[in-house]
C-alpha positions as CSV (number, residue, x, y, z in Angstrom):
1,X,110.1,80.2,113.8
2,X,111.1,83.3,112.0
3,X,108.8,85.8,110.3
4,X,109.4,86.3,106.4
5,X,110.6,90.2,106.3
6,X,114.7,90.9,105.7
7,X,116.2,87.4,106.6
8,X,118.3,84.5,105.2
9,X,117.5,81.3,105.2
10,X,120.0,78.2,105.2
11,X,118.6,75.3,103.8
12,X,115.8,73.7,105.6
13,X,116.9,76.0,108.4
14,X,114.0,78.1,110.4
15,X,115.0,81.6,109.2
16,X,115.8,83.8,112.4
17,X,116.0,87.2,113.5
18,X,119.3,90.1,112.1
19,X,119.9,88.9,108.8
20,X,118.9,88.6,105.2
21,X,116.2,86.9,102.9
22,X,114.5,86.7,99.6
23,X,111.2,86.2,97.4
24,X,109.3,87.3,95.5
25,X,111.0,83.5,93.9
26,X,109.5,82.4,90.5
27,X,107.2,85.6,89.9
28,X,107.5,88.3,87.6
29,X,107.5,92.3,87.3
30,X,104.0,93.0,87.2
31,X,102.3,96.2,85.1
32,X,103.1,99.2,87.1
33,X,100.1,100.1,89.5
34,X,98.2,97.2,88.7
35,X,97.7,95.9,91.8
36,X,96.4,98.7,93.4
37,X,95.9,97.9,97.0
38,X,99.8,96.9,97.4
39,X,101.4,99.0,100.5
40,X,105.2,99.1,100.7
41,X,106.2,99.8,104.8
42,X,109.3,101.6,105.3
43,X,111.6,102.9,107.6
44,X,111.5,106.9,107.8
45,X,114.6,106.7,105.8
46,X,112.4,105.2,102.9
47,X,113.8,101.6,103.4
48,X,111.5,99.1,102.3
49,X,110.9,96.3,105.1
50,X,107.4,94.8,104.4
51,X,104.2,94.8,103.0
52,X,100.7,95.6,103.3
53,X,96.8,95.6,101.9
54,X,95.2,98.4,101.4
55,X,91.7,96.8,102.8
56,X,89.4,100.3,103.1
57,X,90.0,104.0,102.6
58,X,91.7,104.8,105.8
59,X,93.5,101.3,106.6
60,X,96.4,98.9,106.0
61,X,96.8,95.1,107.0
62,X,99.9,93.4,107.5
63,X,101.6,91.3,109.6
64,X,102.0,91.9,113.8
65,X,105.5,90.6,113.6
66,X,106.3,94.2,111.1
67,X,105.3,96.3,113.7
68,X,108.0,99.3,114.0
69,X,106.8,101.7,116.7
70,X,107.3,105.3,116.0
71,X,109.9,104.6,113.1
72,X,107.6,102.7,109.8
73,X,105.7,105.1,107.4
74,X,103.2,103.4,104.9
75,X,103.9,104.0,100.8
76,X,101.0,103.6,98.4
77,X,101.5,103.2,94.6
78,X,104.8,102.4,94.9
79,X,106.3,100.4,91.7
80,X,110.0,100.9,91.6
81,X,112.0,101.4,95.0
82,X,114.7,102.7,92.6
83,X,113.2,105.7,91.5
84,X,110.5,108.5,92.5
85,X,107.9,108.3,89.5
86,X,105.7,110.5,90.8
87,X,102.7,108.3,92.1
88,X,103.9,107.8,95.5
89,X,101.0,108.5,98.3
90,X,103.7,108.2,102.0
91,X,101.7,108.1,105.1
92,X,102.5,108.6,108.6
93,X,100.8,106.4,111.3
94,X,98.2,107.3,113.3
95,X,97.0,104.1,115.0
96,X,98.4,100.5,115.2
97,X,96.2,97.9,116.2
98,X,96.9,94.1,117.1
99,X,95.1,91.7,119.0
100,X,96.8,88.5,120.8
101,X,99.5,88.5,118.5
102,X,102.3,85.7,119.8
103,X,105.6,86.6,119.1
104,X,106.7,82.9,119.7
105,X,104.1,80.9,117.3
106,X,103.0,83.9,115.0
107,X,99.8,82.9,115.9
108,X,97.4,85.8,114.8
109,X,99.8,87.8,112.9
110,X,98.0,90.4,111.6
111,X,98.4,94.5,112.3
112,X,95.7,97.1,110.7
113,X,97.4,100.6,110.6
114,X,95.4,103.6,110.0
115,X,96.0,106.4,106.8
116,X,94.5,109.1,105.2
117,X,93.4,110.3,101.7
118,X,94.2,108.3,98.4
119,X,94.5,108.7,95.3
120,X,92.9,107.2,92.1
121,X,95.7,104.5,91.4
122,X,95.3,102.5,94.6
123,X,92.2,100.7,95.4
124,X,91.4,98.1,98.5
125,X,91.2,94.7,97.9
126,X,88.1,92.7,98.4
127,X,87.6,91.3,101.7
128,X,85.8,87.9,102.2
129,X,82.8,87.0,103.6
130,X,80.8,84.7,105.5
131,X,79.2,83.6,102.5
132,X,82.6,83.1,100.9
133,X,83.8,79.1,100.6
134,X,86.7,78.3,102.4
135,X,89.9,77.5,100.1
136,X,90.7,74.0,99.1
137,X,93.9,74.1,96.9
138,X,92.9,77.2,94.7
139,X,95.5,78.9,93.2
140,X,96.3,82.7,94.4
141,X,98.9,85.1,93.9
142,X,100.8,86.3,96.1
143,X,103.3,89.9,95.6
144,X,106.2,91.7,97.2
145,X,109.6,93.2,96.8
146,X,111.3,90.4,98.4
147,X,114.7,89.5,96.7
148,X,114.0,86.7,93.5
149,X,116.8,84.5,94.4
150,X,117.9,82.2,97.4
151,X,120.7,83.2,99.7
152,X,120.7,86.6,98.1
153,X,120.9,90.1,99.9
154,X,119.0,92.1,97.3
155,X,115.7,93.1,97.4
156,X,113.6,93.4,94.0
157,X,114.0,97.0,92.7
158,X,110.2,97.0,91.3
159,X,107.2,95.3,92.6
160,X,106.4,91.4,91.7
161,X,103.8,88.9,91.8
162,X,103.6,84.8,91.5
163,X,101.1,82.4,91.3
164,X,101.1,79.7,94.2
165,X,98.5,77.0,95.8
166,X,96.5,76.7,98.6
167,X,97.9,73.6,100.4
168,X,95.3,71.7,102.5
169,X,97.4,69.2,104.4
170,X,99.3,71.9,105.5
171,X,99.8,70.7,109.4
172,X,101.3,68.1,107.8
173,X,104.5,70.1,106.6
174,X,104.6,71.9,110.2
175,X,103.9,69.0,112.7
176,X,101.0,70.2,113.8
177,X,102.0,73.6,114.7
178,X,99.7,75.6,111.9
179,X,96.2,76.8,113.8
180,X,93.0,77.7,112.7
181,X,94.2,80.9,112.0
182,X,96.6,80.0,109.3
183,X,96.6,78.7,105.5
184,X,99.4,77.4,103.4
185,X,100.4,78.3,100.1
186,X,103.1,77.4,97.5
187,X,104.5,74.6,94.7
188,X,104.6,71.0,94.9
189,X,107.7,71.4,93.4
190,X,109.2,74.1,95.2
191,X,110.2,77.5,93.2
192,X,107.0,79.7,94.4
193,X,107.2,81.2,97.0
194,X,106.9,84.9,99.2
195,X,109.8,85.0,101.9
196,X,111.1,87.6,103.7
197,X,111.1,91.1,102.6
198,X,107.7,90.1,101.3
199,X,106.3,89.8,105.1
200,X,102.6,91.5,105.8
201,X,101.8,91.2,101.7
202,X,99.2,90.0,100.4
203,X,97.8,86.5,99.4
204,X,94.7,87.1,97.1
205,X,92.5,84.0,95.8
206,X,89.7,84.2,93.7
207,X,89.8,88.2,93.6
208,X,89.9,88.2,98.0
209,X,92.4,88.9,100.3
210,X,92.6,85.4,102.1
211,X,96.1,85.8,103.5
212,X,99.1,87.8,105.0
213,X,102.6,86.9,104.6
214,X,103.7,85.4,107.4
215,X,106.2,82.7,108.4
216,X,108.0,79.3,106.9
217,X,110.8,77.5,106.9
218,X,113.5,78.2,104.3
219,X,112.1,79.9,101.1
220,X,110.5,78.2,97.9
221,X,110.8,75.0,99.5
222,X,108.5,72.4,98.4
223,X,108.5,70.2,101.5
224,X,108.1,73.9,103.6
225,X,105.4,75.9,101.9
226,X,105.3,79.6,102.8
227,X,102.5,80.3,106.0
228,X,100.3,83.0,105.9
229,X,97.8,84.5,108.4
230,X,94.2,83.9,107.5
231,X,91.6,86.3,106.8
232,X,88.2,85.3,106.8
233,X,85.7,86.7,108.3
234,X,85.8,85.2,112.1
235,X,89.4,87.1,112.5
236,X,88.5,89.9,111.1
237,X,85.6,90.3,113.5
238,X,88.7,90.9,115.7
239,X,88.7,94.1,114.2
240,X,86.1,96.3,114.0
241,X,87.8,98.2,110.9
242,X,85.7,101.2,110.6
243,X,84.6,102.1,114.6
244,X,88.8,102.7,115.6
């Protein structure tokens, strides 16, 4: 398995470590600073590597797997990766925290990296709770600045978005190798899809943040739909957010 960040995939091929991948794939720019608890992480050179949720005033979720000790700064309203425009908040990290994160089945990929004061266009996402119904083939959206094409090398320049489903039989797809930590989302007929470059974004359904790009096979594949580390409320009781 191979985590969805900078990567390329080869057909039905499991994507793998060292080189390069794509998505958002059948999405669209969205209105700049419209979805206001997107994080961009970033090397300290200002290279953009993977994603995040703004989930409360001082932290950041994404996925384990994009953890970069001592070299990844966090960027809030970010639009364009192009160009300065004025609205960028860049954090340095003060604390990291993952719990039994495995490297080798990406079970419980999820990091929460602390931050510090915002500004009025970002906003945290709405977490779920216990009361919240568990998915069963809603439709969510899902956003990044992965590249828009297979096979290509090239990031998107601005932030996008695209509108996938919750797919229940997903252990299906993966022979049994999805847990109970993680949900499946994408197309029936392939085309949607977050991939690498888009690893540690966000998966939002019904207005809550139920997943975290994680892993797949290939990219927009409709036999492979993209996997995505759950977040309801049992693994977030992992993390007691606000007592760090």
């Amino acid at each position: 398995f191979s985590p969805h960040e900078l990567l390329l995939s080869s057909g039905a091929a499991i994507t793998a470590p060292g080189s390069l991948d794509s998505r958002i794939i059948g999405g669209q720019e969205v209105q700049p600073y419209s979805i206001k608890y997107q994080a961009s992480l970033q090397t300290e050179k200002g290279v953009h590597y993977c994603g995040g949720t703004l989930v409360d005033k001082e932290w950041v979720v994404s996925a384990a797997h994009c953890w970069r000790p001592h070299l990844m700064i966090v960027v809030l309203s970010e639009h364009s990766l192009r160009e300065t425009e004025g609205f960028e908040q860049i954090f340095g990290v003060s604390k990291i925290h993952v719990h039994n994160y495995n490297y080798k089945t990406f079970n419980n990929d999820i990091m929460i990296i602390k931050v510090s004061v915002l500004n009025a266009y970002v906003q945290p996402v709405r977490l779920p709770g216990e009361n919240i119904p568990q998915l069963k083939g809603d439709f969510c959206t899902v956003s990044g600045w992965g590249v828009t094409q297979p096979y290509s090398y090239v990031l998107s320049p601005v932030l996008r978005a695209v509108d996938v489903k919750e797919i229940t039989m997903c252990s299906w797809y993966y022979w049994g190798r999805i847990t109970e930590n993680m949900i499946c989302a994408g197309s029936p007929y392939g085309g949607k899809d977050s991939c690498q470059g888009d690893s540690g974004g966000p998966l939002v359904c019904n207005g809550n943040f139920e997943g975290i790009v994680s892993w797949g096979i290939s990219c927009a594949n409709p036999y492979y739909p993209g996997v995505y580390t759950k977040i309801f409320y049992n693994i977030l009781a992992l993390f007691p957010l606000f007592s760090f």
